[in-house]
Backbone as a chain_set.jsonl record, in Angstrom:
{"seq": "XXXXXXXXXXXXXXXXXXXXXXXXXXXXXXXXXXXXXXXXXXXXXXXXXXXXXXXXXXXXXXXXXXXXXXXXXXXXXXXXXXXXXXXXXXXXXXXXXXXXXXXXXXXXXXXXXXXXXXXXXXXXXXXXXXXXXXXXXXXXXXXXXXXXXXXXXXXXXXXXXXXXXXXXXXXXXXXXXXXXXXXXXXXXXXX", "coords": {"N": [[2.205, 92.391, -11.136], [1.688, 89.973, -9.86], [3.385, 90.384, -7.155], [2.082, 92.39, -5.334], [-0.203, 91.241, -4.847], [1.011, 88.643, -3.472], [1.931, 90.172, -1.694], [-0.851, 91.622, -0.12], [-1.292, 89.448, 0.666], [0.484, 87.901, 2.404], [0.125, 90.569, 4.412], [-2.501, 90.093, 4.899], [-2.451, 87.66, 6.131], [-1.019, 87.453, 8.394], [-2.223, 89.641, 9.71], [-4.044, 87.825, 10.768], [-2.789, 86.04, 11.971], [-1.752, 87.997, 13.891], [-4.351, 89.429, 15.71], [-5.05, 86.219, 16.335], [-3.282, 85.854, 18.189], [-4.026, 87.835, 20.026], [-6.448, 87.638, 20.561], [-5.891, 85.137, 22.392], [-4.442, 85.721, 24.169], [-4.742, 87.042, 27.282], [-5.889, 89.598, 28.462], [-5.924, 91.602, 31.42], [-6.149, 92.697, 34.964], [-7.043, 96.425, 36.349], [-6.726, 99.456, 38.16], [-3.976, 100.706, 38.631], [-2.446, 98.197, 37.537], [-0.239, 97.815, 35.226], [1.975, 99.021, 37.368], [1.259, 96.924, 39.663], [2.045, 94.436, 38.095], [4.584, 94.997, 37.142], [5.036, 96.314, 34.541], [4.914, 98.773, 34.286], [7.039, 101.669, 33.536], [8.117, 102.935, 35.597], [9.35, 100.891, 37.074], [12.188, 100.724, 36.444], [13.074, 101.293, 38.629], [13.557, 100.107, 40.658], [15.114, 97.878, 42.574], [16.383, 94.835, 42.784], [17.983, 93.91, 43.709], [18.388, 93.892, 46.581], [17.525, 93.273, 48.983], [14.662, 93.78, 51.355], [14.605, 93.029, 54.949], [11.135, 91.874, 56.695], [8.216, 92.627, 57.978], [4.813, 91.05, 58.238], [3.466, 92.795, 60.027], [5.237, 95.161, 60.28], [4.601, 96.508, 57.47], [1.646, 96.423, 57.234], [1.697, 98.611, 58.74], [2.416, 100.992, 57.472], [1.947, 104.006, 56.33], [-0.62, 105.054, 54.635], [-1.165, 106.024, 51.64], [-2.302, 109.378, 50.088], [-1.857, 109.954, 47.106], [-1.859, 107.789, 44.713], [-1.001, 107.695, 41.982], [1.394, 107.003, 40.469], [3.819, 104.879, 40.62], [5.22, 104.114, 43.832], [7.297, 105.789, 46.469], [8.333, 103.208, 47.865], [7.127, 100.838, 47.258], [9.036, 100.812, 45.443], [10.51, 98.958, 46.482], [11.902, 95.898, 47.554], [10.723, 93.172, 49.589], [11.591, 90.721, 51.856], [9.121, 88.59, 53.667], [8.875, 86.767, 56.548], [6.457, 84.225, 57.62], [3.09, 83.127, 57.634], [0.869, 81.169, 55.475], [-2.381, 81.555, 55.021], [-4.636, 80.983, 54.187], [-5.932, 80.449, 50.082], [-6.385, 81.445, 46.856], [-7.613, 81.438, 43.434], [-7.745, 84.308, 41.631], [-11.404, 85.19, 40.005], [-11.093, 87.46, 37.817], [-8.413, 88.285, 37.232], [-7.314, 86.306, 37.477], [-4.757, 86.058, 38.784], [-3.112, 84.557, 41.586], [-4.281, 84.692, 44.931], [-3.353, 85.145, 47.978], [-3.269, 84.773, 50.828], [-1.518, 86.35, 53.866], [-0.131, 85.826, 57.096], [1.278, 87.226, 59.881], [3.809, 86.269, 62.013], [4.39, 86.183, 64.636], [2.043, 88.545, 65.297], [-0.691, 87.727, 64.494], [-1.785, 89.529, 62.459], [-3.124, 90.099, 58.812], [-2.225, 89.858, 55.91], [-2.155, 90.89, 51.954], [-1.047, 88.621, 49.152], [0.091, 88.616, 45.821], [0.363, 86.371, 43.107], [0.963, 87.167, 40.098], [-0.932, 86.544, 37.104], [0.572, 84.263, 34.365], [-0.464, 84.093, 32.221], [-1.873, 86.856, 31.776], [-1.731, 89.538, 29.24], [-0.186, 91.229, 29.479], [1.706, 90.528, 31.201], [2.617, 89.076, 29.403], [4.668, 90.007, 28.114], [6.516, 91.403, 29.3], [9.628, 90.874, 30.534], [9.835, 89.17, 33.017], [8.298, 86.9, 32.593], [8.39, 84.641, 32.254], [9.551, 83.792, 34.968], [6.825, 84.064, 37.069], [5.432, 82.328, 35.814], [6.917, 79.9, 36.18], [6.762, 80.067, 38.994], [3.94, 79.919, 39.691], [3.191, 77.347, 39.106], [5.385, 76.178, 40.64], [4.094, 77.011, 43.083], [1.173, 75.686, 42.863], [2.043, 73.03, 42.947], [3.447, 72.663, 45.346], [2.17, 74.014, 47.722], [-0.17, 74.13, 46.76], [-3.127, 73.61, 44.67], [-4.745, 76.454, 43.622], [-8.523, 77.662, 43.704], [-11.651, 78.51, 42.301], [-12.758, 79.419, 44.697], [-11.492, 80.61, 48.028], [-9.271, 78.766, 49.578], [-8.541, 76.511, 52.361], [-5.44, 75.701, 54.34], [-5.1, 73.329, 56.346], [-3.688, 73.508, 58.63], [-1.701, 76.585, 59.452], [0.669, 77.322, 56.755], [4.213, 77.263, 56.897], [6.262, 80.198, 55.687], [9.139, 82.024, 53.81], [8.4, 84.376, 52.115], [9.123, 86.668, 49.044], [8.699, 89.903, 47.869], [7.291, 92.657, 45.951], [6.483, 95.632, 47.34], [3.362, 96.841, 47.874], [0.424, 99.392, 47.272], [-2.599, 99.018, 47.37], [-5.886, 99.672, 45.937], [-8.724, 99.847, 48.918], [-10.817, 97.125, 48.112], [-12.175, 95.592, 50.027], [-11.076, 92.944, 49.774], [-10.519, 89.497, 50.915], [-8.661, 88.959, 53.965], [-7.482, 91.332, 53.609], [-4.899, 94.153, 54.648], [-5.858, 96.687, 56.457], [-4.731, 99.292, 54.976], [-4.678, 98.639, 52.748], [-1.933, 97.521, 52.032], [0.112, 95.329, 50.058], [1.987, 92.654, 48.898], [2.926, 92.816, 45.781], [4.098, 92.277, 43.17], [4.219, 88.955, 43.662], [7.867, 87.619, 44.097], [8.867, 85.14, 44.704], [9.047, 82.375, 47.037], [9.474, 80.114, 49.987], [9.278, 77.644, 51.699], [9.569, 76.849, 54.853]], "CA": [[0.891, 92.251, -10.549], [2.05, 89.017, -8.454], [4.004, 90.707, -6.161], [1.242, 93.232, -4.772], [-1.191, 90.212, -4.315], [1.509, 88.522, -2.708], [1.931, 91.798, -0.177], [-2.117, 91.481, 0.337], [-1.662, 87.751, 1.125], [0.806, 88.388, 3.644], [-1.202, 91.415, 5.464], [-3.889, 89.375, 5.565], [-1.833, 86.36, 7.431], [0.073, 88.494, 9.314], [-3.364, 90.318, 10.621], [-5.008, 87.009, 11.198], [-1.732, 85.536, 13.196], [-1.84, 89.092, 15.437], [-5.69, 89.045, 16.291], [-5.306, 85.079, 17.408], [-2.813, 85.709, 19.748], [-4.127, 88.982, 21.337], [-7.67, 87.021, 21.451], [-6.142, 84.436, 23.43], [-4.043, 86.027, 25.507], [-6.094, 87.119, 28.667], [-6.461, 90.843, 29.568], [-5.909, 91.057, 33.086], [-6.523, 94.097, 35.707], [-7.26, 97.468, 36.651], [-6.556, 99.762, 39.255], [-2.587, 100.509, 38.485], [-2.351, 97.075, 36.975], [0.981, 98.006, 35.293], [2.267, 97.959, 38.428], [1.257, 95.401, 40.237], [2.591, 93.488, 36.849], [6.012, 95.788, 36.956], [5.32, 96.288, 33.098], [5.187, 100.48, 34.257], [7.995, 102.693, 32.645], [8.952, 103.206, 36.639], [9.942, 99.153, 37.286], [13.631, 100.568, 36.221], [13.708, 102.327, 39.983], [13.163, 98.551, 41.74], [16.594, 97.371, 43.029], [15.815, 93.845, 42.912], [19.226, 93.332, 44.661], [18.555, 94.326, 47.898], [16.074, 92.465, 49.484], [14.812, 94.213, 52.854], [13.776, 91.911, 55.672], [10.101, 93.247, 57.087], [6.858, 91.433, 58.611], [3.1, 91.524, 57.625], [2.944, 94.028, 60.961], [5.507, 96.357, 59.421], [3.981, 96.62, 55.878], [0.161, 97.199, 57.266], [1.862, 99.697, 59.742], [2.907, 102.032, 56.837], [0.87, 104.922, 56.403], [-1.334, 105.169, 53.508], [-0.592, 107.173, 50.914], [-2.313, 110.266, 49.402], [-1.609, 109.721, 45.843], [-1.281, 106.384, 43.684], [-1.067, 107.904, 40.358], [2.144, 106.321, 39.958], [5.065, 104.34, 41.485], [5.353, 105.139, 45.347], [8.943, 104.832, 46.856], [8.018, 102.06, 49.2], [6.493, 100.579, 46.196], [10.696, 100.688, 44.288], [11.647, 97.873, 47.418], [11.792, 94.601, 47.378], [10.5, 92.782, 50.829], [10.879, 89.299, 51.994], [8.562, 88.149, 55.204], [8.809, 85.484, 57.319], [4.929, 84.507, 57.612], [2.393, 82.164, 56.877], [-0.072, 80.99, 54.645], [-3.685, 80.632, 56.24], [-5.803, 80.933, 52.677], [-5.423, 80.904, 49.242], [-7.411, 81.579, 45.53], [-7.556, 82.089, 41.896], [-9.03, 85.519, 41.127], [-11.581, 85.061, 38.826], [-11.142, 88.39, 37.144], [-7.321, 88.868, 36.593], [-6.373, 85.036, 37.418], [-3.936, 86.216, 39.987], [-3.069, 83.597, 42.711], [-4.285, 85.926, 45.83], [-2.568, 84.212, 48.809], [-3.732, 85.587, 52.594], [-0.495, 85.683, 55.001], [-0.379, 86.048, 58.711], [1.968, 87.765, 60.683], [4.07, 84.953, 62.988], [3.878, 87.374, 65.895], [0.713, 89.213, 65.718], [-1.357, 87.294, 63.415], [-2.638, 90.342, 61.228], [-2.79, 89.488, 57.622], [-2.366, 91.042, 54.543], [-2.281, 90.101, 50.863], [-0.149, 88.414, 48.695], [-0.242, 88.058, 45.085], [1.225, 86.248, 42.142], [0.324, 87.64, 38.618], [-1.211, 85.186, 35.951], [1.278, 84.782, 33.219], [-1.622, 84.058, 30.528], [-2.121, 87.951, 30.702], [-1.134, 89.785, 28.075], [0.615, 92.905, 30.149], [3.051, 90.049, 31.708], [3.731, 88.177, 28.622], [5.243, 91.518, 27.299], [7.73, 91.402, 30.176], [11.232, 89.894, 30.859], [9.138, 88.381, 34.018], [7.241, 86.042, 32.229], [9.025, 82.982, 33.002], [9.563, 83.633, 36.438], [5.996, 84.053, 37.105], [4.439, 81.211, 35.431], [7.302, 79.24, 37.167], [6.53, 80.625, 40.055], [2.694, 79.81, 39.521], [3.894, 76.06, 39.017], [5.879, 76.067, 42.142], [3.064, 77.351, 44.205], [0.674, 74.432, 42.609], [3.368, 71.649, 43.296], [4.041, 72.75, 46.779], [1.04, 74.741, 49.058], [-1.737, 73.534, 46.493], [-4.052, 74.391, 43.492], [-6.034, 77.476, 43.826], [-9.946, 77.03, 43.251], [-11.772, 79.981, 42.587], [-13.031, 80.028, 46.518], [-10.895, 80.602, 48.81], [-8.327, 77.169, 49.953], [-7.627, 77.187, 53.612], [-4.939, 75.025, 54.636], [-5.573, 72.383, 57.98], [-2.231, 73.948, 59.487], [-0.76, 77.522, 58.47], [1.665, 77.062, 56.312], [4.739, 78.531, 57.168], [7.081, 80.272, 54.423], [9.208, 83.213, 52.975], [8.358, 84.97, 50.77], [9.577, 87.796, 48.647], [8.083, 90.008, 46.223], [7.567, 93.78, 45.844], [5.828, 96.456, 47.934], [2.282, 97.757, 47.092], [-0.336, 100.124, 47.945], [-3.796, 98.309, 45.954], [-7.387, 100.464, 46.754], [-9.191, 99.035, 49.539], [-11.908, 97.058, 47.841], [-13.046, 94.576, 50.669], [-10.632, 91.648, 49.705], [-10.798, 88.483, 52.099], [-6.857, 88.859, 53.92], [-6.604, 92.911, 53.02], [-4.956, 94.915, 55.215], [-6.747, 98.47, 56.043], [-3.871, 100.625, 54.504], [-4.105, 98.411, 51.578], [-0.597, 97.18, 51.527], [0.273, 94.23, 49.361], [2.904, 92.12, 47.975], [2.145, 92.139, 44.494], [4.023, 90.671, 43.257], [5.314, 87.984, 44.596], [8.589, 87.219, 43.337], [9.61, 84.313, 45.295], [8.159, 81.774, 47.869], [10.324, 78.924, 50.494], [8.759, 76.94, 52.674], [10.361, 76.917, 56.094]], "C": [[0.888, 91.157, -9.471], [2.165, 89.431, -7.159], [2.902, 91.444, -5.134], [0.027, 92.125, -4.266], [-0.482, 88.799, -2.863], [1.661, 89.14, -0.933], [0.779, 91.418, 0.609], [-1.81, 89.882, 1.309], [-1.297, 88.014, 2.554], [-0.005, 88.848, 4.674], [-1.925, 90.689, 5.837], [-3.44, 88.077, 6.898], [-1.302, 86.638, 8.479], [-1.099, 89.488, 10.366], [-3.983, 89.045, 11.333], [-4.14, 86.59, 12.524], [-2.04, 86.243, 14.627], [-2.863, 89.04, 16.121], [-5.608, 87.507, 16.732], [-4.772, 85.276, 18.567], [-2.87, 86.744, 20.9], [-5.57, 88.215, 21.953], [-7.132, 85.644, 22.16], [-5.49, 84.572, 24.577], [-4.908, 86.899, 26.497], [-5.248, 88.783, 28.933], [-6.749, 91.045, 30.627], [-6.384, 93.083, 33.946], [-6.679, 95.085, 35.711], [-6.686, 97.91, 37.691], [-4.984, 99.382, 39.668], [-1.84, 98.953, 38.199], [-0.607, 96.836, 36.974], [1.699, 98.03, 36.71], [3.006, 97.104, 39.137], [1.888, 94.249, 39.039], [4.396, 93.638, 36.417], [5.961, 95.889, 35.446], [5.42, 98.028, 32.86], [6.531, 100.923, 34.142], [9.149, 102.707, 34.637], [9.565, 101.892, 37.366], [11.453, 99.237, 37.29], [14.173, 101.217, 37.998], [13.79, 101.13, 40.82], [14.644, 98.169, 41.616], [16.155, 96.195, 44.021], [17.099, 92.889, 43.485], [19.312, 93.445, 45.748], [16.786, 94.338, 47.921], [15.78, 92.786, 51.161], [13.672, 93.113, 53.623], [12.661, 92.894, 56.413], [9.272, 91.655, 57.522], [5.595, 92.304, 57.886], [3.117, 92.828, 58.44], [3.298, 95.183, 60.115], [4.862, 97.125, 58.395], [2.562, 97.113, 56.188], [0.439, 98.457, 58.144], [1.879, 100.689, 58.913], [1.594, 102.787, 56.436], [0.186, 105.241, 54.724], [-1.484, 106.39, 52.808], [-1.993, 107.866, 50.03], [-2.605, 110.109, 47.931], [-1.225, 108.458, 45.301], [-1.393, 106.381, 42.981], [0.38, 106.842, 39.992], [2.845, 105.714, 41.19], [5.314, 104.581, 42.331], [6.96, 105.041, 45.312], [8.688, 103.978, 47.701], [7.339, 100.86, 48.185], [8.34, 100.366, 44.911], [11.463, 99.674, 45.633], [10.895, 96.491, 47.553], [11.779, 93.838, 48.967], [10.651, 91.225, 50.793], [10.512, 89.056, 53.84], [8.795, 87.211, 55.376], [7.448, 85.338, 57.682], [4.175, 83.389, 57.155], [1.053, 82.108, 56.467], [-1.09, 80.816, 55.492], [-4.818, 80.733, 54.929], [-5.161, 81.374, 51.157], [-6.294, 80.895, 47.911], [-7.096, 81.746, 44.714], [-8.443, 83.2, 41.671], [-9.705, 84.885, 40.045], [-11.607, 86.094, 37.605], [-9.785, 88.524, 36.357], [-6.601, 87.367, 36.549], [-5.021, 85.042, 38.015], [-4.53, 85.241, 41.016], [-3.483, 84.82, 44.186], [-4.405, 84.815, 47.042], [-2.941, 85.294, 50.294], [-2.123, 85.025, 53.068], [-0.632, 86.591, 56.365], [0.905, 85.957, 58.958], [2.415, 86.61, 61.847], [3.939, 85.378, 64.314], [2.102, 87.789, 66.406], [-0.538, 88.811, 65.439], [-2.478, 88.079, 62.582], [-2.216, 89.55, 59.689], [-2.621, 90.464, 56.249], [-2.358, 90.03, 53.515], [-1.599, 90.052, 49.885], [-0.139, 88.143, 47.37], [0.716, 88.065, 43.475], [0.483, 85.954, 40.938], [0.357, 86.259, 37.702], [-0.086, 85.78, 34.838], [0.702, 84.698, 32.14], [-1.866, 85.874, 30.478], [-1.53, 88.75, 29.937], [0.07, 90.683, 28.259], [2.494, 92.033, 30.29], [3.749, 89.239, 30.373], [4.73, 88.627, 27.849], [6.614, 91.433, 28.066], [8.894, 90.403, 30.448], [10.734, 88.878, 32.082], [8.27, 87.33, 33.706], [7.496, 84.696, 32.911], [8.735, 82.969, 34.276], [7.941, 83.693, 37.207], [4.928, 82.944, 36.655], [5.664, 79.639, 35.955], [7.094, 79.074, 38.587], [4.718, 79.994, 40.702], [2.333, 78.277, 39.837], [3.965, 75.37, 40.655], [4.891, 75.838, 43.143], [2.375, 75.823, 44.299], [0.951, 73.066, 43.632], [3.41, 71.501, 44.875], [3.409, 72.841, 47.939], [-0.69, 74.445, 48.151], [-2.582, 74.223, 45.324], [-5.485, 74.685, 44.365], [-7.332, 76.978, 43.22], [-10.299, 78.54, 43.186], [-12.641, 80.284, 43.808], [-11.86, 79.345, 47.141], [-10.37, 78.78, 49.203], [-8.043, 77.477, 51.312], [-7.175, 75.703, 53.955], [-5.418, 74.381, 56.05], [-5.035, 73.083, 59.237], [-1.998, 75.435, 58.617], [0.622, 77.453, 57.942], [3.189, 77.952, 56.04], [5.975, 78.811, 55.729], [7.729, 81.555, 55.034], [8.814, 83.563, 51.946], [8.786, 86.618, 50.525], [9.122, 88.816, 47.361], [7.945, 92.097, 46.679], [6.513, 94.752, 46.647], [4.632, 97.006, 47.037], [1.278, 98.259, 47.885], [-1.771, 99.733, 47.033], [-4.957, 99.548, 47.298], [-7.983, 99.639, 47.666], [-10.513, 98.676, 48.505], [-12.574, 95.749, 48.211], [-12.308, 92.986, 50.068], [-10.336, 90.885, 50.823], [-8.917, 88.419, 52.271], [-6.452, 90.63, 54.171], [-5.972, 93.662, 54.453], [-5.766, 96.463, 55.271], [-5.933, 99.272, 55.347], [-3.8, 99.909, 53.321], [-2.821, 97.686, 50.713], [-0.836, 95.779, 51.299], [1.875, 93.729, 48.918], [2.721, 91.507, 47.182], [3.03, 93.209, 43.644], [5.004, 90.245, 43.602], [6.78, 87.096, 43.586], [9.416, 85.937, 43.252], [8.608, 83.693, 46.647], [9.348, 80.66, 48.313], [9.125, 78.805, 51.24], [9.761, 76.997, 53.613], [10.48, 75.661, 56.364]], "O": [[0.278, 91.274, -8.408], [1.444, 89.105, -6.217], [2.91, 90.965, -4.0], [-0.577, 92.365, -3.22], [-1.043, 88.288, -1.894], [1.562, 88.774, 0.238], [0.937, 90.969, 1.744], [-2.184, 89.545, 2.432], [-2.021, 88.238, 3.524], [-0.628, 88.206, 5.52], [-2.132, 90.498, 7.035], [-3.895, 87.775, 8.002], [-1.195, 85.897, 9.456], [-0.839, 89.919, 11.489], [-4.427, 89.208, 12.469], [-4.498, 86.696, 13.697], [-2.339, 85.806, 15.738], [-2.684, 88.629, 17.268], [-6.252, 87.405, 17.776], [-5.276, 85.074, 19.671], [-2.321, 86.79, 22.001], [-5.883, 88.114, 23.139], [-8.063, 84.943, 22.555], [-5.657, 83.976, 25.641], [-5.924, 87.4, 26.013], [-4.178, 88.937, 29.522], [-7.875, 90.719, 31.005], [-6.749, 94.158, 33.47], [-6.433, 95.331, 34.531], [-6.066, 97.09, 38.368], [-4.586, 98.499, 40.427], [-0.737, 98.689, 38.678], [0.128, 96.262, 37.777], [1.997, 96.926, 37.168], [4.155, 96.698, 39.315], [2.141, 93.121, 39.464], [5.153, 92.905, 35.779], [7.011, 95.487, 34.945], [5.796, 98.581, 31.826], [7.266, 100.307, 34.914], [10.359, 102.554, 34.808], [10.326, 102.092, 38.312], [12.132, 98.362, 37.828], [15.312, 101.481, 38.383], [14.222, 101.392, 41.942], [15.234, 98.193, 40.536], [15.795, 96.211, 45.198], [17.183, 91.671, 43.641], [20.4, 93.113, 46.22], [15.744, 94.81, 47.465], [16.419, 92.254, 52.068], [12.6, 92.618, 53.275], [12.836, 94.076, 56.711], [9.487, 90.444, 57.462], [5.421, 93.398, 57.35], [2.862, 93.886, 57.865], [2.555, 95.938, 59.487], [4.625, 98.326, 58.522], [2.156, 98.097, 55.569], [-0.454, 99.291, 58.296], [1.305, 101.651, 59.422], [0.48, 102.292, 56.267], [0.887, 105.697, 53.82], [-1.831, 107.49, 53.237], [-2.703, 107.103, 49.375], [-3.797, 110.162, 47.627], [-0.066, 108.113, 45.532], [-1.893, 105.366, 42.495], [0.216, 105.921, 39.192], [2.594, 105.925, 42.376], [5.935, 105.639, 42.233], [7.679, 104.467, 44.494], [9.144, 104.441, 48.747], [7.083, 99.827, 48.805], [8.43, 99.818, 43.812], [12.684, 99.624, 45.783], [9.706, 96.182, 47.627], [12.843, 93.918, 49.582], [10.058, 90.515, 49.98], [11.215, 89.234, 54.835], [9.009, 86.479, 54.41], [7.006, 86.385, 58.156], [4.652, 82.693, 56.26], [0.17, 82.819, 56.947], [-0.995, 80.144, 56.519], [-5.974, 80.392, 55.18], [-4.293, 82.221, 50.949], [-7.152, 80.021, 48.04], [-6.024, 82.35, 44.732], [-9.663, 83.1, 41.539], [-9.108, 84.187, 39.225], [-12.053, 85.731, 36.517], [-9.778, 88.792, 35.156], [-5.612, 87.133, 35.854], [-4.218, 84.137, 37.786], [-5.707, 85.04, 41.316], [-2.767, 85.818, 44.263], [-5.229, 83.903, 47.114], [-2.732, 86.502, 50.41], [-1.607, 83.929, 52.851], [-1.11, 87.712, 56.538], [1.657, 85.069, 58.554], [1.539, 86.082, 62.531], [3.237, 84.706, 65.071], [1.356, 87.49, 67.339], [-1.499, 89.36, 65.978], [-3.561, 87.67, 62.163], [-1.329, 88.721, 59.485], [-2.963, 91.604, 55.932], [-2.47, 88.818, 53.698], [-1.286, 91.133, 49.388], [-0.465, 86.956, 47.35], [1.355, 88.944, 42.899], [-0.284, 85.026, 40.682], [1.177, 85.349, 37.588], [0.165, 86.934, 34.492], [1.186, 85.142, 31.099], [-2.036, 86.365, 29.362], [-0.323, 88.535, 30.04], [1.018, 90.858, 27.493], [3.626, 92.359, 29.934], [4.921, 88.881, 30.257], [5.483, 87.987, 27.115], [7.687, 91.4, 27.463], [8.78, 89.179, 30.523], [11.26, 87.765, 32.099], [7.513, 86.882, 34.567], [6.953, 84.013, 33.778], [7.831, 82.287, 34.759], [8.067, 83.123, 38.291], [3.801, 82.795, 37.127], [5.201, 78.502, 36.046], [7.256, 78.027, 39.214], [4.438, 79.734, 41.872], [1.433, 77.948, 40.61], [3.287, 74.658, 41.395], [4.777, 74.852, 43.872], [2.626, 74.973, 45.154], [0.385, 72.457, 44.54], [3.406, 70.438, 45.496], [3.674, 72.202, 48.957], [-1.835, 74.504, 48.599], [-2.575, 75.449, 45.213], [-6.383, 74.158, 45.022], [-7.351, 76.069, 42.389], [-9.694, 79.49, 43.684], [-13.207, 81.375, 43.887], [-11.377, 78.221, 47.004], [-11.106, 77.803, 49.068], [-7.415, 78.497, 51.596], [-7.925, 74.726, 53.95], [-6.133, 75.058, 56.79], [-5.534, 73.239, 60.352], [-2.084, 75.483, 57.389], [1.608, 77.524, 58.675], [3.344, 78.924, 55.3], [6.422, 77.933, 54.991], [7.395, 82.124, 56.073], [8.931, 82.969, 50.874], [8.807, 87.52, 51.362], [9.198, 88.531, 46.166], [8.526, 92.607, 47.637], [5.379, 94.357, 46.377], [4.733, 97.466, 45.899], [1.09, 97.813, 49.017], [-1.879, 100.287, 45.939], [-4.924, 99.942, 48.464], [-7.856, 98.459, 47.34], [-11.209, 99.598, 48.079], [-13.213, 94.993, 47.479], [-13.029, 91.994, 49.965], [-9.881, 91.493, 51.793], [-8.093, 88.087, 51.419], [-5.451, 91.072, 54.735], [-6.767, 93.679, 55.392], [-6.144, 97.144, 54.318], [-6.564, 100.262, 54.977], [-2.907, 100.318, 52.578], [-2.661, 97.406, 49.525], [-1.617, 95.075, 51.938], [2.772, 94.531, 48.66], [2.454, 90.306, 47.152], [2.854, 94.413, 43.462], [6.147, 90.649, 43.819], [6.668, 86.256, 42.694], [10.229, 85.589, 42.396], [7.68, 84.323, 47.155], [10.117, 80.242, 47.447], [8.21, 79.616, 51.383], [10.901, 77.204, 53.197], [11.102, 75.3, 57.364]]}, "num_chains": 1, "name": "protein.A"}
C-alpha cells in the first residue's frame, strides 16, 4: 500500500515541477514562429556552413513569395551583410530584439531580429545558448533595448549574419515591402 502512495506522491511532484516551468517560460510568436526560431522539422535543410555575402538592397530586392506555409529555399541560406544599425527595440509581444539596418549604399532598411531565449520554442533548441549569448553581446556592445524604439546618435556600423526570411507585412518600423528579414540573427561584429 506504500508503494502506490509513493507513485501518487511522485505524479503529483513531477506535475507540479512541469506546470512551473512551462508557466514561466514565455510563449513567444505567431505567424511561422517555428521558423523564425529554426525549431521547424525543415531547420535540417540550413547549411550553416556557407555563409553567402548579400546587402539589405539584395534581400528587399527578392521577389515575394506566393506561399509561406513552410520553409522557402531562400529561407535554407545563411546571409551575412555589411550594414548598419540606425534603431533598435524589445518587442513587447515575443521579446525579440528587432534591430532596423540600413543599406551602406542605398540606405533602404530592413529588419533584423534576435529571438528571446526566455521563450519556450527556443529553449527546446540546440540554439539556446547562442541566442541568449548573443542577446548579451548585443546589450554589452550597441545598447539595451527599451520597449520604444533606441536610435543611435551615429549609425552604427556592423556585420551581421543570421538566416533569410520572408515575415507578413504587418507595418513594422524598418520593414522592408517584400517583407524580408533576418530572423534570426545568428551573429553580429562591429566594424
Amino acid at each position: 500500500m506504500f508503494y502506490p502512495m509513493k507513485k501518487m506522491l511522485f505524479l503529483i511532484l513531477f506535475t507540479l515541477f512541469y506546470a512551473s516551468q512551462t508557466i514561466t517560460a514565455q510563449n513567444c510568436g505567431v505567424n511561422r514562429w517555428s521558423i523564425k526560431t529554426l525549431s521547424d522539422i525543415d531547420t535540417i535543410k540550413i547549411d550553416f556552413q556557407q555563409i553567402i555575402p548579400s546587402t539589405v538592397h539584395e534581400q528587399i530586392s527578392l521577389e515575394i513569395p506566393t506561399d509561406k506555409k513552410s520553409r522557402l529555399e531562400s529561407e535554407t541560406k545563411v546571409y551575412s551583410i555589411d550594414c548598419f544599425i540606425v534603431g533598435f527595440k524589445k518587442e513587447s509581444d515575443d521579446k525579440d530584439i528587432h534591430i532596423i539596418i540600413k543599406d551602406t549604399e542605398t540606405g533602404e532598411t530592413m529588419v533584423a531580429e534576435i529571438p528571446s531565449y526566455e521563450c519556450f520554442e527556443i529553449a527546446k533548441t540546440s540554439r539556446y545558448e547562442l541566442f541568449k549569448q548573443l542577446q548579451v553581446w548585443f546589450i554589452d556592445n550597441i545598447g539595451q533595448p527599451k520597449s520604444k524604439f533606441v536610435y543611435p546618435e551615429k549609425p552604427i556600423p556592423i556585420i551581421i549574419t543570421g538566416v533569410g526570411f520572408f515575415d507578413f507585412n504587418h507595418g513594422q518600423k524598418g520593414m522592408a515591402n517584400n517583407g524580408r528579414e533576418i530572423h534570426p540573427v545568428l551573429s553580429i561584429k562591429l566594424k
